[in-house]
C-alpha positions as CSV (number, residue, x, y, z in Angstrom):
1,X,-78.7,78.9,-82.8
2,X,-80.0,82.2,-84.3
3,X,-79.9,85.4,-82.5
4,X,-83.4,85.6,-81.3
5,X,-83.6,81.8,-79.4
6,X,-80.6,82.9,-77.4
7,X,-82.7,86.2,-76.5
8,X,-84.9,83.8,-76.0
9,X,-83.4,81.9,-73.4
10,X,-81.5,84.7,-72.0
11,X,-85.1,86.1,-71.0
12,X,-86.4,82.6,-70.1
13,X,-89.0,82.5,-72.4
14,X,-87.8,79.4,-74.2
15,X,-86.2,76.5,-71.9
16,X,-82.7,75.2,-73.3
17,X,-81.6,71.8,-71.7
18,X,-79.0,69.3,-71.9
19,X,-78.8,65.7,-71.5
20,X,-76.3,63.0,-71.4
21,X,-75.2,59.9,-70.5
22,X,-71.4,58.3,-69.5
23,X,-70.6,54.7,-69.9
24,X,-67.2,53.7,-68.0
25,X,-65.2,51.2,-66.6
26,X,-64.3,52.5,-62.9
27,X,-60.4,51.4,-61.4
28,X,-61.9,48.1,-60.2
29,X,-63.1,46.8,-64.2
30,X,-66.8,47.4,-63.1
31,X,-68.9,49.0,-65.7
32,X,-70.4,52.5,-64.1
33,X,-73.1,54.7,-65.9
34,X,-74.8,57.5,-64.8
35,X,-76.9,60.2,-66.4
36,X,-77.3,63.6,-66.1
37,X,-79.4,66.6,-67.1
38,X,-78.8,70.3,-66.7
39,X,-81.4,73.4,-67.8
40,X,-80.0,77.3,-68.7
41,X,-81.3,79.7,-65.9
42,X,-80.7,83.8,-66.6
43,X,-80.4,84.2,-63.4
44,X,-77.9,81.6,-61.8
45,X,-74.2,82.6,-60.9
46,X,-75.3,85.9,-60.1
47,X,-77.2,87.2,-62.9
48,X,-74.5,85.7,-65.4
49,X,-76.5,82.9,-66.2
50,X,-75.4,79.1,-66.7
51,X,-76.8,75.8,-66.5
52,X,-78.4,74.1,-63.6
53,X,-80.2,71.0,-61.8
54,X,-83.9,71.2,-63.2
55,X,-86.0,72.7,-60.9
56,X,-88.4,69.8,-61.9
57,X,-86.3,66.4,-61.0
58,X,-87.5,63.2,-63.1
59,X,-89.4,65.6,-65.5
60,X,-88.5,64.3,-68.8
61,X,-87.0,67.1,-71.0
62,X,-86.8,66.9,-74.8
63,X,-89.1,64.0,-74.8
């Protein structure tokens, strides 16, 4: 990531997002998945910035 997207972000000008899934086996041999998403605010944790729930649940980022 170049210098000027993370000013970018920092400044919320440009939304920077991630996604994921995890496939496992919980302690009773069942199969368990579950997704998440997470979107960088400048101003969460005080200021410090950090990622988040989207303020937009189900919107459909990156696609």
């Amino acid at each position: 990531m170049w210098a000027r997207e993370r000013a970018e972000i920092r400044r919320d000008e440009s939304i920077m997002y991630v996604r994921g899934s995890i496939l496992y086996d919980d302690g009773f041999g069942s199969r368990q998945y579950s997704s998440f998403c997470r979107v960088h605010s400048s101003t969460a944790f005080d200021g410090k910035g950090g990622f988040v729930d989207p303020e937009k649940p189900g919107y459909n980022y990156g696609s």
